[in-house]
C-alpha positions in Angstrom: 3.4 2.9 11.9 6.6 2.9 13.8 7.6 -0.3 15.9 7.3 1.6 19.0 3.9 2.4 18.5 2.7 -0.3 17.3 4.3 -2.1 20.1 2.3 0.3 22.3 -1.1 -0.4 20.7 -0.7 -3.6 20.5 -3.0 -4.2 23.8 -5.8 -2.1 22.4 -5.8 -3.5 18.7 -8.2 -5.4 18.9 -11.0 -2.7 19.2 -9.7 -1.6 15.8 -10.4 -4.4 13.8 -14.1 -4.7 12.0 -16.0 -6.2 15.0 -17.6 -9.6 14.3 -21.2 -10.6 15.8 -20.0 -13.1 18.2 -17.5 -10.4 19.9 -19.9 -8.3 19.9 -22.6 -10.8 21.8 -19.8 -11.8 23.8 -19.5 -8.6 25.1 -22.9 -7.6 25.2 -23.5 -10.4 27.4 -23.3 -9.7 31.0 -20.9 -12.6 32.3 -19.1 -12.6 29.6 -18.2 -9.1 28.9 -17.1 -8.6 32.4 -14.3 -11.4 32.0 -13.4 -10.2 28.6 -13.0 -6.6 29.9 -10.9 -8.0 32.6 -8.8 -9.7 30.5 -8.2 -6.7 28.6 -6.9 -4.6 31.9 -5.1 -7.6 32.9 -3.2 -7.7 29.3 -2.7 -3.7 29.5 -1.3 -3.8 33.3 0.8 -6.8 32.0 2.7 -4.6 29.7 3.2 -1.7 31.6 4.4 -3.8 34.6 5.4 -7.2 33.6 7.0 -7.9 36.8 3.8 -8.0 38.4 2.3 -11.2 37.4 5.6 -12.9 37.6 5.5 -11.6 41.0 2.3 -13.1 41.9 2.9 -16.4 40.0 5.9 -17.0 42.4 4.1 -15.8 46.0 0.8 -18.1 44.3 2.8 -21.3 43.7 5.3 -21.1 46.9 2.0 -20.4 49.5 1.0 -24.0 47.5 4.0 -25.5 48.9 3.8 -24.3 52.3 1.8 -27.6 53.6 4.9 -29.6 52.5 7.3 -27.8 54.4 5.2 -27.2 57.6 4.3 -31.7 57.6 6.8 -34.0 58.8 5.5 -36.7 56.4 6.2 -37.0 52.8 3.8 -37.5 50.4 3.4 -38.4 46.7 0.5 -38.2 43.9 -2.0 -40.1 45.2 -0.4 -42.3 48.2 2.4 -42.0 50.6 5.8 -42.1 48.7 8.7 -43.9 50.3 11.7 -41.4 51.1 15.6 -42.4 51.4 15.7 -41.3 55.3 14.3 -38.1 56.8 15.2 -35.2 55.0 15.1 -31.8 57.3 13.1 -29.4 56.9 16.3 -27.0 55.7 17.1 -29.3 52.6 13.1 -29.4 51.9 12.9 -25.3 51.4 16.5 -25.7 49.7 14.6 -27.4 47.1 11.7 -25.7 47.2 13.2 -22.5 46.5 15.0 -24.2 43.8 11.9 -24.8 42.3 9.9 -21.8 42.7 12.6 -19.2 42.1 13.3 -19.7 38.4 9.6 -18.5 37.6 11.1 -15.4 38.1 12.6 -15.8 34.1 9.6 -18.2 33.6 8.8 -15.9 30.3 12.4 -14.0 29.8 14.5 -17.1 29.4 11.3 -20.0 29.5 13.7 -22.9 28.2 16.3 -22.6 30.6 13.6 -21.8 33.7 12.6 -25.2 32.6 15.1 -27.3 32.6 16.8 -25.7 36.1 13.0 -26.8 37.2 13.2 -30.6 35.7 16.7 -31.0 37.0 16.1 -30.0 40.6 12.8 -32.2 40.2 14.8 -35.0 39.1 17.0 -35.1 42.1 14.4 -34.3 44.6 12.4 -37.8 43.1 15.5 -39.4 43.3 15.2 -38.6 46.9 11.7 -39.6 47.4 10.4 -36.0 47.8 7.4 -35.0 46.2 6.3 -31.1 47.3 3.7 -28.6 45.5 6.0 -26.8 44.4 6.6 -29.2 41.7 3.7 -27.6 39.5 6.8 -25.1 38.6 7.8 -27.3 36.2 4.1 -27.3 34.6 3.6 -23.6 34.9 7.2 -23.6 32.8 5.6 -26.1 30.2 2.6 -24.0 29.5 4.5 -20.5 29.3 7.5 -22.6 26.9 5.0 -23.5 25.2 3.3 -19.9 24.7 6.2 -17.9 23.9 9.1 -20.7 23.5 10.9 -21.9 20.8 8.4 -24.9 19.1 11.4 -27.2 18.6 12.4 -27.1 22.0 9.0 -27.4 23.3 9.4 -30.8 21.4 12.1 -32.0 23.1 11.0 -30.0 26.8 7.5 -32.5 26.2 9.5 -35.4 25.5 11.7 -34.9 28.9 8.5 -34.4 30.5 7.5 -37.6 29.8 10.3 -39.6 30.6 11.0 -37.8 33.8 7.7 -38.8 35.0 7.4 -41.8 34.1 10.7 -43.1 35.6 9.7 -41.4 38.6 7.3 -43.1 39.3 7.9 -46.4 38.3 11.7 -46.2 39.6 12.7 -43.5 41.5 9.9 -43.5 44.0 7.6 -46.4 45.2 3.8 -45.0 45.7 1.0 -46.7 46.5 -1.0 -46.3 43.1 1.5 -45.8 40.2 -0.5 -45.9 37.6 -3.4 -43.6 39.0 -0.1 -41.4 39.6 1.1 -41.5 36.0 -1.8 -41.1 34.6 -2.4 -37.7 36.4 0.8 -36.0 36.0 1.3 -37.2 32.1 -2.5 -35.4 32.3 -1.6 -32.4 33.5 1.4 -31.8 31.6 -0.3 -32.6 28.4 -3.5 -30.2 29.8 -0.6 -27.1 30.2 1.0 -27.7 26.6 -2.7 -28.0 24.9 -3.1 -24.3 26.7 -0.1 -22.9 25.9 -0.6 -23.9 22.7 -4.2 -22.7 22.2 -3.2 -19.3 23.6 -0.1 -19.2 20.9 -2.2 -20.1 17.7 -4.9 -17.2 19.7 -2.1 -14.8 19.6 -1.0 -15.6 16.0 -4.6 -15.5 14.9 -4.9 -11.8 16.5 -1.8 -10.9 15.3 -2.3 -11.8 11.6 -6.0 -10.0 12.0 -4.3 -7.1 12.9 -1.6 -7.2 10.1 -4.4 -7.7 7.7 -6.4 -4.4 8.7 -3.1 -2.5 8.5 -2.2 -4.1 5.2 -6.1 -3.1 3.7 -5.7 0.2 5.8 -2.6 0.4 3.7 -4.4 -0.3 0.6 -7.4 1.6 0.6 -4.7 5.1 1.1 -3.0 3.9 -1.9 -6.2 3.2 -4.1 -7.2 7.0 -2.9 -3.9 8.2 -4.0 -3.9 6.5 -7.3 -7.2 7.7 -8.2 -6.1 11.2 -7.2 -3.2 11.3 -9.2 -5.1 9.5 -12.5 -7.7 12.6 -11.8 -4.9 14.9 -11.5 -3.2 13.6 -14.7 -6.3 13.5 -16.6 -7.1 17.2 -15.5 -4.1 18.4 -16.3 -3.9 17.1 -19.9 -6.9 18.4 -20.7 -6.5 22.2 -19.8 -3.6 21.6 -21.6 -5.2 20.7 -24.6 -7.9 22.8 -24.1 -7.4 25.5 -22.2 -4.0 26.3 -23.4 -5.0 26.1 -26.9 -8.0 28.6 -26.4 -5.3 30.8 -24.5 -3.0 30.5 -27.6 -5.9 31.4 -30.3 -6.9 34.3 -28.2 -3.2 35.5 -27.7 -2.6 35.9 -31.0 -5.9 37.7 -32.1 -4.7 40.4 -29.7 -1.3 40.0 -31.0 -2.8 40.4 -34.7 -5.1 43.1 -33.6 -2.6 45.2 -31.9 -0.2 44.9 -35.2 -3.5 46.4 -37.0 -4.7 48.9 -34.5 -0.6 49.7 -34.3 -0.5 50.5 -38.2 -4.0 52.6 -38.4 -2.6 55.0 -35.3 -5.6 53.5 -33.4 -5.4 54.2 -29.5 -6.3 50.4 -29.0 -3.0 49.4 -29.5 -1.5 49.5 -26.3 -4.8 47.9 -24.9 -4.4 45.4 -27.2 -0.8 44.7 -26.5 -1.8 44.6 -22.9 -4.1 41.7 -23.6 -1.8 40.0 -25.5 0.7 39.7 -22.4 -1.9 39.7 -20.1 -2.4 36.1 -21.9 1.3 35.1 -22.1 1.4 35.2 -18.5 -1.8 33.6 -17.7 -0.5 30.8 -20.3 2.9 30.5 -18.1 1.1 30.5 -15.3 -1.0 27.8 -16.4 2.0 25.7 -17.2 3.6 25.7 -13.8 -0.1 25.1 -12.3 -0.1 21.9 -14.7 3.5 21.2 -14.0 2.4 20.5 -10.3 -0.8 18.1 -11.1 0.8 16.2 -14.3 1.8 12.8 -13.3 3.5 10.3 -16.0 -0.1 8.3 -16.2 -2.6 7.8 -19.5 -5.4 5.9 -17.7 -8.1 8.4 -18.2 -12.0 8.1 -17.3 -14.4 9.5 -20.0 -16.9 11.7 -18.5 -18.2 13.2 -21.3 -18.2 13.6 -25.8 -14.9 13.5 -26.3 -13.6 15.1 -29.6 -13.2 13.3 -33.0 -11.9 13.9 -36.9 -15.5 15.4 -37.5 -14.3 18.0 -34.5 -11.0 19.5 -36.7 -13.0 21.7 -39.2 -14.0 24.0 -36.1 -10.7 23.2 -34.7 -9.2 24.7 -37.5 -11.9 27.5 -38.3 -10.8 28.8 -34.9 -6.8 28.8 -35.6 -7.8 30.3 -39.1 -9.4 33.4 -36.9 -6.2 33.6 -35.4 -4.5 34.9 -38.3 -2.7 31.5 -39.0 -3.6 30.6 -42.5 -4.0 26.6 -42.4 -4.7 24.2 -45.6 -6.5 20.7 -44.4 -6.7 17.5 -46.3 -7.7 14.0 -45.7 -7.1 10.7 -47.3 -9.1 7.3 -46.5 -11.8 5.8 -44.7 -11.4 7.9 -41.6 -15.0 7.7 -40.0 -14.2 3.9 -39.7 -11.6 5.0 -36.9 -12.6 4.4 -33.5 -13.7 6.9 -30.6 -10.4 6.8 -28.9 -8.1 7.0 -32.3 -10.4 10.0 -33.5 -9.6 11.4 -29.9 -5.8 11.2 -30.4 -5.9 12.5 -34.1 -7.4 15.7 -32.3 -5.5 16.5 -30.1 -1.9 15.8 -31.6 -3.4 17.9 -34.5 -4.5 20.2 -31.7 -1.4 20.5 -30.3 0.8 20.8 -33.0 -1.0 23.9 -33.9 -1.2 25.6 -30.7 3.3 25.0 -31.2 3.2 26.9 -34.5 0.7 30.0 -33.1 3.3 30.4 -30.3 6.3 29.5 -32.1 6.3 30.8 -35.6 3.1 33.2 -34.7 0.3 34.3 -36.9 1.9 34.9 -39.7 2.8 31.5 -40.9 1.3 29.1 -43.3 0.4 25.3 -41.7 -0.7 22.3 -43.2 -2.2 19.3 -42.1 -2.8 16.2 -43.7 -4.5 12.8 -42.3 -4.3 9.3 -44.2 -5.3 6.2 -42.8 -4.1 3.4 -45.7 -3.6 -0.5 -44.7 -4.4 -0.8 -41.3 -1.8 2.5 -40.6 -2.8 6.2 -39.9 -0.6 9.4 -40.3 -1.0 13.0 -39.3 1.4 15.3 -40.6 1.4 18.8 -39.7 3.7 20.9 -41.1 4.3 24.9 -40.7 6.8 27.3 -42.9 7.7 29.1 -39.6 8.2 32.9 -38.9 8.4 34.7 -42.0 11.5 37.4 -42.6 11.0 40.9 -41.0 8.3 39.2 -38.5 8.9 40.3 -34.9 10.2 36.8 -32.9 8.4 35.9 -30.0 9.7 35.5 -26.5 8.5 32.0 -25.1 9.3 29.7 -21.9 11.4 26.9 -23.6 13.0 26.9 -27.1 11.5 25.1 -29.5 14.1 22.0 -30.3 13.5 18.5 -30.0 16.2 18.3 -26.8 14.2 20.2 -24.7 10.5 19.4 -25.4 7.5 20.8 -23.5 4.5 18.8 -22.2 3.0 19.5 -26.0 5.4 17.1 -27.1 5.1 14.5 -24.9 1.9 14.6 -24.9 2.0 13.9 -28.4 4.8 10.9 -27.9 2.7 9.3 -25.2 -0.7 9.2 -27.2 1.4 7.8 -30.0 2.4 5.1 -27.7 -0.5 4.1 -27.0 -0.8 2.6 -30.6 2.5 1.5 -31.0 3.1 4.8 -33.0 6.0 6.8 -33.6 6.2 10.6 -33.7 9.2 12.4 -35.6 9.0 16.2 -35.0 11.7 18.9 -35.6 12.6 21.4 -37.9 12.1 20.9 -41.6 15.2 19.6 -43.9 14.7 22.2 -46.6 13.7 26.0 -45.9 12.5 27.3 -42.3 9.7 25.7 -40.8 8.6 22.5 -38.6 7.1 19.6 -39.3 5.1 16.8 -36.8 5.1 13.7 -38.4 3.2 10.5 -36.1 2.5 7.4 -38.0 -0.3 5.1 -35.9 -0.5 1.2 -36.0 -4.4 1.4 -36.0 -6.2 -1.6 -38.3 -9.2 -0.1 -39.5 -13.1 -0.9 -38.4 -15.7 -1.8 -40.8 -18.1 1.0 -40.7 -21.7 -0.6 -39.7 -25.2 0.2 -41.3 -28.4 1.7 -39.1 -29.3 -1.8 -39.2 -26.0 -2.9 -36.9 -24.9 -5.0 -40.3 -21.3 -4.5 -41.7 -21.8 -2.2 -45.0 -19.7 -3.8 -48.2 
C-alpha cells in the first residue's frame, strides 16, 4: 500500500482489523456507541480540515478569558493576587493574545507554541496577572505531549514545574499558596497523563494496524508459495510422465510409418502424420511447462508413487517402442526407501525418454542399478543413432552446455542425496551415457512381524 493511501485510510483502519468483543459491546451499547461514532467523524473531519479544531480551540480558550479582561480586579488561583500597580485593560489583551494566539501552531510546531506560552506566562506572573487564558500553556502540555518530541516533553514538564512553583511562592502573593500549587502542579500533571494515554492509544492502534497488514502480507505469500510448489510439482510430473508417454508413442508411429513406408502401405503418410502430430504436442508441452516450472523440490505426495518394482513395465513399454533395452541389477535394492525408489525411476525414466528422441528407435540402451556400501548408482547408457538412420530434428541439441529440463531434473533429484550426475557423450564409439552415483545408506528390510530380518 502506497503512503498516500495508507495515510488516507488511516482514519477508517480501525474497522479493518479482527473486531474484539469489547469493541463490539462498546458499540453495541447505546451510550457508548454514539460517543465512539462521534469520535470517529470528529477524527475523519480532523483530517480533512485540520484547521478546524485549531480554530475552535483558540475562539474556546479566549471566550474563557473574556471575564478577565471585562473585571477591573485581578485575581489568582484561589484568592486575590497582589498586582505591581494597575495594569490597563490594553496591556491585559496584549497578553492575552500572547497567550492564546500561539495555539494556532499548538500541533504544527507544539514545542515552540509552548515555550512562547511559558515565557509570556512568566512575565505576566511577574507582574501579578493571572487571566484564563493561562490554560494555553496546559492545552500546549497535553498536545506536546501527544505528538511532541518525548525528550522535550521532559524538560517542557520540568519548566512546568518550576514556573509554577516560583510563581506562586515568589512572583505573586495569594491568599492560599499551597491550595494554589497544589492545583495547577494537578492540572498540568492531569494534561501530560492524557496526552500521554492518547500517545501510547495511538501507538497501540498503529502497531494493530501494522500487524494486520504484516499477516495480510503473509497469508498472500503463503498462497503464492503453495501455488508455485503445486505448479512445480505439476510440472515435473507431466514431464516425467506425460512427456515420456508422448515420446514412446512418437516413436511407435515413427517405427510404424518406416514399416508401412517399406511394404508400400497407404498408412504411411498417416502414420508420419501422427508422428509429428506428437512432436508438436511434445513442444508444445514444453513451453506449457516452461511457464509453471519454478526452481522448487518440495513436493506433496498425493498418491502411489513409482518404485524399482515399477522399471520392468517402464521398460516393457520403451521395448514396444522399438528401442531395444538390456536391464540389470546388483544389491539389496528393495531395502531402498519410497522416495530413493522414486528418484531411481524417474532418472531412469528420463534418461530413456533422451535416447528415444535423441538417438531414436533404433538404438541399443542399457541400464544398470547397484546399491553397494551405503551408495547407489544408475547408469544408463545408449550406442546412439546407428549409420544410415535418418537424424531427428529436436528443440535443443543434445550437449551437456545446453541441457533441457530432463537434465536438470535429473541433477536436482541427485541433489537431493548429495549425488552427482555425469552425463555426456561416451569416450569411445557414438553413444551417451548417464551416470548418477547416490549417497543413500541402506535400510534393513523388516519381517511381517515389524522385526529386522538377519
Amino acid at each position: 500500500m502506497s503512503p498516500q493511501r495508507a495515510a488516507a485510510a488511516a482514519p477508517t483502519a480501525r474497522r479493518t482489523l479482527p473486531p474484539s468483543s469489547g469493541l463490539d459491546d462498546a458499540w453495541a451499547h447505546p451510550l457508548l456507541g454514539r460517543l465512539l461514532r462521534g469520535q470517529s467523524r470528529h477524527r475523519e473531519l480532523d483530517v480533512r480540515h485540520p484547521w478546524l479544531l485549531d480554530t475552535a480551540v483558540v475562539l474556546v480558550v479566549g471566550l474563557v478569558s473574556l471575564p478577565d479582561l471585562l473585571s477591573p480586579g485581578s485575581n489568582g488561583p484561589f484568592g486575590e493576587a497582589s498586582s505591581h500597580g494597575h495594569l490597563p485593560t490594553a496591556v491585559l489583551c496584549l497578553f492575552a493574545t500572547a497567550l492564546i494566539v500561539p495555539l494556532w501552531w499548538r500541533r504544527r510546531a507544539p514545542a515552540v507554541a509552548f515555550f512562547v506560552i511559558m515565557l509570556v506566562s512568566m512575565v505576566q506572573w511577574s507582574l501579578g496577572v493571572w487571566q484564563q487564558a493561562g490554560i494555553s500553556a496546559l492545552v500546549t502540555l497535553y498536545t506536546l505531549a501527544v505528538c511532541g518530541s518525548l525528550r522535550v516533553l521532559g524538560w517542557a514538564v520540568a519548566l512546568t514545574f518550576v514556573s509554577l512553583t516560583s510563581a506562586v511562592c515568589f512572583l505573586t502573593q495569594i491568599e492560599r499558596p499551597l491550595l494554589g500549587l497544589f492545583f495547577l502542579l494537578g492540572t498540568a500533571t492531569a494534561a501530560v497523563a492524557v496526552g500521554l494515554t492518547l500517545r501510547i492509544r495511538r501507538m497501540y492502534l498503529a502497531a494493530l494496524e501494522d500487524r494486520a497488514a504484516r499477516l495480510e502480507i503473509e497469508r498472500d505469500q503463503r498462497v503464492q508459495l503453495t501455488a508455485a510448489a503445486e505448479r512445480a510439482r505439476v510440472a515435473r510430473e507431466m514431464h516425467d510422465i506425460v512427456g515420456h508417454n508422448l515420446s514412446v508413442m512418437v516413436s511407435v508411429a515413427d517405427g510404424a510409418a518406416v514399416l508401412a513406408a517399406n511394404r508400400g502401405e497407404q498408412s504411411a503418410e498417416a502414420l508420419r502424420i501422427l508422428g509429428d502430430t506428437g512432436r508438436q504436442a511434445m513442444g508444445e508441452l514444453r513451453r506449457v511447462l516452461g511457464v509453471l516450472r519454478q526452481e522448487q523440490e518440495h513436493e506433496r505426495l498425493l498418491g502411489p508413487q513409482p518404485g524399482i518394482h515399477d522399471l520392468d513395465p517402464l521398460l516393457t513399454r520403451v521395448r514396444a517402442a522399438g528401442l531395444r533395452v538390456t536391464y540389470r541389477t546388483e544389491g539389496a535394492l528393495d531395502s531402498l526407501g519410497s522416495g530413493v525408489q522414486l528418484t531411481v525411476y524417474r532418472i531412469v525414466q528420463e534418461a530413456l525418454t533422451n535416447t528415444l528422441k535423441h538417438a531414436g528407435p533404433a538404438s541399443t540402451a542399457e541400464v544398470a542399478v547397484a546399491a553397494a556400501a551405503g551408495r547407489l548408482r544408475i547408469r544408463v547408457t545408449d550406442t546412439g543413432a546407428p549409420p544410415g538412420f535418418p537424424a531427428r530434428e529436436e528443440p535443443g541439441p543434445r550437449t551437456g552446455v545446453d541441457p533441457g529440463h530432463g537434465l536438470v531434473g535429473i541433477r536436482q533429484r541427485a541433489a537431493m542425496y548429495g549425488g552427482d550426475v555425469a552425463a555426456g557423450p561416451l569416450d569411445a564409439g557414438p553413444g551417451w551415457i548417464v551416470d548418477v552415483v547416490l549417497d543413500v545408506p541402506s535400510t534393513p528390510a523388516l519381517s511381517a512381524s515389524g522385526e529386522q530380518l538377519p
